[in-house]
PDBQT receptor file of N, H, CA, C and O in Angstrom, charges set to zero:
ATOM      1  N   UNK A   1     -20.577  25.127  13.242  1.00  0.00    +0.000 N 
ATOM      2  CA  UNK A   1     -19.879  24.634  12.044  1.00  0.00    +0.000 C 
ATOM      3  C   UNK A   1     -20.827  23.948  11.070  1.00  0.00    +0.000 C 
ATOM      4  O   UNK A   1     -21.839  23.348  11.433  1.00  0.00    +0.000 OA
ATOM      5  N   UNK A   2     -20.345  24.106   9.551  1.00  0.00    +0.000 N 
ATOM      6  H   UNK A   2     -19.523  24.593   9.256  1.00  0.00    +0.000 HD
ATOM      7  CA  UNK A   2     -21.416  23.089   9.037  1.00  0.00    +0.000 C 
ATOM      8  C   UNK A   2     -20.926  21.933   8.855  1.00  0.00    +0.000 C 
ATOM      9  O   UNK A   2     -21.672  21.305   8.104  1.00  0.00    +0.000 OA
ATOM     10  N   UNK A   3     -20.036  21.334   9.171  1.00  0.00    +0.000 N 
ATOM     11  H   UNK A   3     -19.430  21.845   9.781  1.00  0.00    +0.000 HD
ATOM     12  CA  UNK A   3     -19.669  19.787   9.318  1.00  0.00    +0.000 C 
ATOM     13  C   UNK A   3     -19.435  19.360  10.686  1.00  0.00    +0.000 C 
ATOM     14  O   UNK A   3     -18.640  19.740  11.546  1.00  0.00    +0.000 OA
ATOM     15  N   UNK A   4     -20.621  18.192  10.652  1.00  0.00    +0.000 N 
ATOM     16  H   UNK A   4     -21.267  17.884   9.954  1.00  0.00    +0.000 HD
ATOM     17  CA  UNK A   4     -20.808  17.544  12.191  1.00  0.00    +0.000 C 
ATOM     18  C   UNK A   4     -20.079  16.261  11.906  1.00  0.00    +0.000 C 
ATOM     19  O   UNK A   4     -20.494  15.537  11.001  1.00  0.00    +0.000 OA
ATOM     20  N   UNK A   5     -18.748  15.842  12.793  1.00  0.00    +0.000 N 
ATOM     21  H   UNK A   5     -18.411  16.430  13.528  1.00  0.00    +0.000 HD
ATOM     22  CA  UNK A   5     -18.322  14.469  12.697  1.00  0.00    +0.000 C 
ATOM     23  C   UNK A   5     -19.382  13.434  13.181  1.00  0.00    +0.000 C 
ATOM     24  O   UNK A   5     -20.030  13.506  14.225  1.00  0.00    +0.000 OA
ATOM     25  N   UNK A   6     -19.442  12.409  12.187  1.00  0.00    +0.000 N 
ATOM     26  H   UNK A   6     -18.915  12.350  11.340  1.00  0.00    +0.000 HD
ATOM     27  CA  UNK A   6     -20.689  11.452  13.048  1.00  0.00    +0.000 C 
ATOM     28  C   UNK A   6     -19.358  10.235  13.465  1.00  0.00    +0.000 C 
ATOM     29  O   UNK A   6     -19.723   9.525  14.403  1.00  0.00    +0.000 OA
ATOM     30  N   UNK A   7     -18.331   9.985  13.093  1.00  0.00    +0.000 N 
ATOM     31  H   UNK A   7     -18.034  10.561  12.331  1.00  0.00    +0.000 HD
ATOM     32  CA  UNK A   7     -17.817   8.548  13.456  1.00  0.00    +0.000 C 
ATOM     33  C   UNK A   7     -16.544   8.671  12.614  1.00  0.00    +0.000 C 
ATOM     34  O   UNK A   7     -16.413   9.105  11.470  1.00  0.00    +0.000 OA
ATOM     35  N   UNK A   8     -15.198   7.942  13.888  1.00  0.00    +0.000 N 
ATOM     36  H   UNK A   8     -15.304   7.589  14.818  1.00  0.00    +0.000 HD
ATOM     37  CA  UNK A   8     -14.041   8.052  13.652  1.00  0.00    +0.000 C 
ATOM     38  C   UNK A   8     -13.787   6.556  13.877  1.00  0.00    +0.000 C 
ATOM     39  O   UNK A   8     -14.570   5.816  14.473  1.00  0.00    +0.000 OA
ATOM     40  N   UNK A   9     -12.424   6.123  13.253  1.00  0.00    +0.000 N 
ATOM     41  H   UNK A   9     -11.789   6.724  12.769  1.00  0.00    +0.000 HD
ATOM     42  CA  UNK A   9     -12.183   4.810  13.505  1.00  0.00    +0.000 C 
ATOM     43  C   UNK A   9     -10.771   4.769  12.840  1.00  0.00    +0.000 C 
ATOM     44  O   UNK A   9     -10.321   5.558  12.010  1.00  0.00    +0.000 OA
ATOM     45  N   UNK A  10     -10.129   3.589  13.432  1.00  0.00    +0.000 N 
ATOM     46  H   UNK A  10     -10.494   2.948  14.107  1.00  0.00    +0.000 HD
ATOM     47  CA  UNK A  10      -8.588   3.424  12.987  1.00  0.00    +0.000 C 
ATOM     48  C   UNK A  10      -8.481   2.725  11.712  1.00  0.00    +0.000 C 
ATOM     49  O   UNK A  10      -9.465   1.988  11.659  1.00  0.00    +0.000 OA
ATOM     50  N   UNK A  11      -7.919   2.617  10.872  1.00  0.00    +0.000 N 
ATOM     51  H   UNK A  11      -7.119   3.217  10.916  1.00  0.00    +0.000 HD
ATOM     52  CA  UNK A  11      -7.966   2.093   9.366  1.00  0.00    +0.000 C 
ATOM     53  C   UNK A  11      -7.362   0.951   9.667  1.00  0.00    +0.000 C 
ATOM     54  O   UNK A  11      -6.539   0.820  10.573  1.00  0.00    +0.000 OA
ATOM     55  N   UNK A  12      -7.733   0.115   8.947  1.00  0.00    +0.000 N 
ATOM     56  H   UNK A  12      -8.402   0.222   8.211  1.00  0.00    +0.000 HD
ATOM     57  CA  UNK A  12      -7.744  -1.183   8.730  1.00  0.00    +0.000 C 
ATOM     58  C   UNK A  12      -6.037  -1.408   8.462  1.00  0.00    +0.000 C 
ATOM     59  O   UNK A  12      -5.394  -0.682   7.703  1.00  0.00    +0.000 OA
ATOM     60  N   UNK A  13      -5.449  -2.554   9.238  1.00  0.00    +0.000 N 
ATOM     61  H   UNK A  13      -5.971  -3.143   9.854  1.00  0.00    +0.000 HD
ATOM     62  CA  UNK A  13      -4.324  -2.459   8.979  1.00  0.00    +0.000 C 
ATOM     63  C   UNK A  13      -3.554  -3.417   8.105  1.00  0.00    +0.000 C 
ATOM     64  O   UNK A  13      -4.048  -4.539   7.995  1.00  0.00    +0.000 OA
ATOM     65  N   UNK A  14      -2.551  -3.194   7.534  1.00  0.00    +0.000 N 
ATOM     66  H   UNK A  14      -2.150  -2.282   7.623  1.00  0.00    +0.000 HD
ATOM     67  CA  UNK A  14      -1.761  -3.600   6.144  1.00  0.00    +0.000 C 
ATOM     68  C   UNK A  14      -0.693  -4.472   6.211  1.00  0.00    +0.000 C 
ATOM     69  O   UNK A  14       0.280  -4.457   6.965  1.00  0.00    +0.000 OA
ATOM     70  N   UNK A  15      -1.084  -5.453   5.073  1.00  0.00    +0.000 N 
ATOM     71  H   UNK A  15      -1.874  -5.465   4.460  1.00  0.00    +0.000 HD
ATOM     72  CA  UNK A  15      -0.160  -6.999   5.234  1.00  0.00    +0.000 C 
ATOM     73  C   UNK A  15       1.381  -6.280   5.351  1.00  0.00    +0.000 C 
ATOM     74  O   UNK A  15       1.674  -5.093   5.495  1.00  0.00    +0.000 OA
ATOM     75  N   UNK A  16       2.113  -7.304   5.250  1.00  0.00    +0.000 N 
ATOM     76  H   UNK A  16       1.874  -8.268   5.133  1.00  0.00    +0.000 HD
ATOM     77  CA  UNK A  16       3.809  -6.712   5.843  1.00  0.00    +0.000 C 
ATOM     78  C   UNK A  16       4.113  -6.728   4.808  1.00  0.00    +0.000 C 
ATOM     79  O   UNK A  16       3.577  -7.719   4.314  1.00  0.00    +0.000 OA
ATOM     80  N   UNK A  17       4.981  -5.960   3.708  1.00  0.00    +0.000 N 
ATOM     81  H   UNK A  17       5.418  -5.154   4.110  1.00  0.00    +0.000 HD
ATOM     82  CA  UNK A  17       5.150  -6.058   2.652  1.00  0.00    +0.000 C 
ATOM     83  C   UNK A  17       6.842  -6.864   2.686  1.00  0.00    +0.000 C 
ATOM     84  O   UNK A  17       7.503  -7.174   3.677  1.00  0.00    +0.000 OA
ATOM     85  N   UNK A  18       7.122  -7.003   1.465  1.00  0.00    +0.000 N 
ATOM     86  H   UNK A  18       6.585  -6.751   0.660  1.00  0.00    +0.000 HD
ATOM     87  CA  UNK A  18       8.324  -7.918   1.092  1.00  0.00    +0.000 C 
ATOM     88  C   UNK A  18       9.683  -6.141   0.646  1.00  0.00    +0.000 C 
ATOM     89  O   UNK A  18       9.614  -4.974   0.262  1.00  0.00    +0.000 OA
ATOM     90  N   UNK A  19      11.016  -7.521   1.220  1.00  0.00    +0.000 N 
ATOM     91  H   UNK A  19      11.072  -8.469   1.533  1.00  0.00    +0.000 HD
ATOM     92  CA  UNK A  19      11.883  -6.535   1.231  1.00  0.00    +0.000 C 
ATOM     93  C   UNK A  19      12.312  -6.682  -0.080  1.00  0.00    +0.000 C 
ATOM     94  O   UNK A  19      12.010  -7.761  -0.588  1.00  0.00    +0.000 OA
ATOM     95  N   UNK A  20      13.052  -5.750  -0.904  1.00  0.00    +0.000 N 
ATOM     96  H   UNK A  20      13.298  -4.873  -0.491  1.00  0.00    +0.000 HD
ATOM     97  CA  UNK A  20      13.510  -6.662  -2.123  1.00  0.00    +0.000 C 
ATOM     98  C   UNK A  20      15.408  -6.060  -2.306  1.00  0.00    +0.000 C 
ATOM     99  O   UNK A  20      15.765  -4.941  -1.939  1.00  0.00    +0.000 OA
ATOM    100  N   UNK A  21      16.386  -7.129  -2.951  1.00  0.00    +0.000 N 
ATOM    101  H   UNK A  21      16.096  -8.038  -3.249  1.00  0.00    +0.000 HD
ATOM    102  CA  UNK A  21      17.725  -6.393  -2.456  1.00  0.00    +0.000 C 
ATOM    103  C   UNK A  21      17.837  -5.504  -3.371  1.00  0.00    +0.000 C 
ATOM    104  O   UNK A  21      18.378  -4.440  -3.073  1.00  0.00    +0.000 OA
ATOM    105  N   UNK A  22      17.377  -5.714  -4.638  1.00  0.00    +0.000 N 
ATOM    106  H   UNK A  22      16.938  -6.579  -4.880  1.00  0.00    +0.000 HD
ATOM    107  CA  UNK A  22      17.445  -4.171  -5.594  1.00  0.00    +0.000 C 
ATOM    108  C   UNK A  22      16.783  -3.440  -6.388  1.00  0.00    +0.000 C 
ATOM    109  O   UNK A  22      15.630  -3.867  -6.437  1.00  0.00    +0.000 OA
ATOM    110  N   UNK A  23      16.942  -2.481  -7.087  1.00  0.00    +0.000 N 
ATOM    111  H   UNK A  23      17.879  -2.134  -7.047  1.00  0.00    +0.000 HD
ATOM    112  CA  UNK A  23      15.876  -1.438  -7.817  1.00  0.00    +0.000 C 
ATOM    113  C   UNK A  23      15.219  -2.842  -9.060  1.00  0.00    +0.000 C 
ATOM    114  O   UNK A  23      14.051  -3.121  -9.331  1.00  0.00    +0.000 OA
ATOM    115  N   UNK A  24      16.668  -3.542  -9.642  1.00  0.00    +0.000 N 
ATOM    116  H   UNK A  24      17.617  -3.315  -9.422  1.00  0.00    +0.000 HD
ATOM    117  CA  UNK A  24      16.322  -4.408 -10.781  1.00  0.00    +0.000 C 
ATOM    118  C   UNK A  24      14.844  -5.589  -9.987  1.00  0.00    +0.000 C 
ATOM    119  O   UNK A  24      13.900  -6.102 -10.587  1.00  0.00    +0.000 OA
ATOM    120  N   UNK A  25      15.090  -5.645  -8.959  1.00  0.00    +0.000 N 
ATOM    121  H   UNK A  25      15.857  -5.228  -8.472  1.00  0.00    +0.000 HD
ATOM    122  CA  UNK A  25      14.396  -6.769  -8.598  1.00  0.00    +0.000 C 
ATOM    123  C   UNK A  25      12.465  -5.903  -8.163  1.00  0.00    +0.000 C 
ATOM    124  O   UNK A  25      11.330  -6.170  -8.557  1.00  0.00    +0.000 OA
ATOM    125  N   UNK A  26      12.865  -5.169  -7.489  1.00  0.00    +0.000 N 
ATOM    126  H   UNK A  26      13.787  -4.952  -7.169  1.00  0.00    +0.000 HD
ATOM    127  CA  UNK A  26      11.820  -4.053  -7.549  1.00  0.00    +0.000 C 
ATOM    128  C   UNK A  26      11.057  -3.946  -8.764  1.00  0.00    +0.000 C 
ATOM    129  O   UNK A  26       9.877  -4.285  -8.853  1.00  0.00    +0.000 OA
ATOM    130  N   UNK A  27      11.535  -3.618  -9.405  1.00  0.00    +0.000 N 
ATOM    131  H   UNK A  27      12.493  -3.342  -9.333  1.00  0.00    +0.000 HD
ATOM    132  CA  UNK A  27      10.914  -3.432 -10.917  1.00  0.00    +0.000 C 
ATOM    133  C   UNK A  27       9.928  -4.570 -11.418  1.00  0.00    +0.000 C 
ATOM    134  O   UNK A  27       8.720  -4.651 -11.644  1.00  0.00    +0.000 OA
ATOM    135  N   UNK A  28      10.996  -5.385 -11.480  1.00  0.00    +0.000 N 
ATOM    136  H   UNK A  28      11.977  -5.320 -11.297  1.00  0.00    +0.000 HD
ATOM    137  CA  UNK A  28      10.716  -7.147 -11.892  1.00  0.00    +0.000 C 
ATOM    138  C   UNK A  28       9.349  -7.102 -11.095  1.00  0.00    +0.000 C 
ATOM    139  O   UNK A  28       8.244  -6.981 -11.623  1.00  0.00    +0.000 OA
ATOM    140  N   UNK A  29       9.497  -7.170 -10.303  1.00  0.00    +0.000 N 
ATOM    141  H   UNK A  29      10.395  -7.268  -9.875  1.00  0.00    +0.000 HD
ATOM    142  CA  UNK A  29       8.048  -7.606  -9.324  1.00  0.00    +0.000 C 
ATOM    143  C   UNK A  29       7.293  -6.678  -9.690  1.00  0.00    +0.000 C 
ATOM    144  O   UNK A  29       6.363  -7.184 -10.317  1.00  0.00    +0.000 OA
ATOM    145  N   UNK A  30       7.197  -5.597  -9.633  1.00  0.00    +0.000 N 
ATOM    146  H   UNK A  30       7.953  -5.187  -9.122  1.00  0.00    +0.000 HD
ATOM    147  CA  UNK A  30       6.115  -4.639  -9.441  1.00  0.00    +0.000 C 
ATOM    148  C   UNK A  30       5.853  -4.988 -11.409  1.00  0.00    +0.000 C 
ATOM    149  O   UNK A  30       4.737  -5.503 -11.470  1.00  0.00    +0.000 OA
ATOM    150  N   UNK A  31       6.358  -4.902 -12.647  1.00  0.00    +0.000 N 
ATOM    151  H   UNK A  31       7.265  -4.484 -12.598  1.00  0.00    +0.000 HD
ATOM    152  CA  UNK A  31       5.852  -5.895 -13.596  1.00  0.00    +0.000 C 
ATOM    153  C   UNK A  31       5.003  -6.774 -13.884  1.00  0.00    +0.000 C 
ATOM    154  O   UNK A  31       4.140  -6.759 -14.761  1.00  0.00    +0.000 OA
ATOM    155  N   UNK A  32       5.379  -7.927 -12.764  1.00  0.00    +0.000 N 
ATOM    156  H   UNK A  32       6.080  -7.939 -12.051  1.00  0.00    +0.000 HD
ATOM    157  CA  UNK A  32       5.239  -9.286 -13.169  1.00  0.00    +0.000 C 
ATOM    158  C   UNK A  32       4.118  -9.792 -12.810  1.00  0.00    +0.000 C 
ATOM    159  O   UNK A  32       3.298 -10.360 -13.532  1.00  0.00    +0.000 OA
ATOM    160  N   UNK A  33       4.036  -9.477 -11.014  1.00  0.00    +0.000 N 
ATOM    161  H   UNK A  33       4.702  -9.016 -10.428  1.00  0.00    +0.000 HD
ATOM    162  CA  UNK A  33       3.603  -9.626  -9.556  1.00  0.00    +0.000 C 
ATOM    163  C   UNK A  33       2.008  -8.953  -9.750  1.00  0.00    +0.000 C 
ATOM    164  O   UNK A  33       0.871  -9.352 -10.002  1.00  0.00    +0.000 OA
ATOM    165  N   UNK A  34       2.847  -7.445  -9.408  1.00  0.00    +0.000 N 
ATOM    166  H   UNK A  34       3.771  -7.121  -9.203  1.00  0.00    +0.000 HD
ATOM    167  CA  UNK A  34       1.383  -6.497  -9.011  1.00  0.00    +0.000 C 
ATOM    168  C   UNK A  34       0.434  -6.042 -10.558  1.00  0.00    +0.000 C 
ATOM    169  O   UNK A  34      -0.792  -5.944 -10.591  1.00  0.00    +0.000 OA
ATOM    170  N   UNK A  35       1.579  -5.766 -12.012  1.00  0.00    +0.000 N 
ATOM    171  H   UNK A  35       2.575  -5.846 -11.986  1.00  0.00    +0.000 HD
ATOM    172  CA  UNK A  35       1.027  -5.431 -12.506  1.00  0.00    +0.000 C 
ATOM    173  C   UNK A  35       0.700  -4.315 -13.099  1.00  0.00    +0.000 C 
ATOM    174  O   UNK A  35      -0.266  -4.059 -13.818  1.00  0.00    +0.000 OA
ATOM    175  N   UNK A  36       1.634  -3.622 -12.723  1.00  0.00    +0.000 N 
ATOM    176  H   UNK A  36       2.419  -3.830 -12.139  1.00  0.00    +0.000 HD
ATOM    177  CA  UNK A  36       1.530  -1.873 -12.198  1.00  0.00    +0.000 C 
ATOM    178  C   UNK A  36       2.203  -1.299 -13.235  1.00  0.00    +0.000 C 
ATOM    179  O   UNK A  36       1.618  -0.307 -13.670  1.00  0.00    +0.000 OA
ATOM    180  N   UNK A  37       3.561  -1.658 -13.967  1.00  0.00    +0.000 N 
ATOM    181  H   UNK A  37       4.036  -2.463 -13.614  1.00  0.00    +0.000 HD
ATOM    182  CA  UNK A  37       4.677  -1.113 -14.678  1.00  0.00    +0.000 C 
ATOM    183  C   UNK A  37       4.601  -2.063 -16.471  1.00  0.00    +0.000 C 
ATOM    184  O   UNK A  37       5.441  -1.817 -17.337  1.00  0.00    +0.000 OA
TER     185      UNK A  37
């Protein structure tokens, strides 16, 4: 083959994210918070 694996590893794992009760509130955050919208 011409690709030799040199090194495997498990990915780094991910904070717990927040629940939210609705799309309106979803939004809001992802806005305000992350920045994104």
């Amino acid at each position: 083959p011409r690709l030799k694996v040199i090194k495997t590893e498990e990915p780094g794992g991910r904070k717990a994210g927040v629940k939210v009760k609705s799309v309106a509130e979803l939004v809001d955050k992802l806005k305000n918070e992350a920045g994104v919208l």
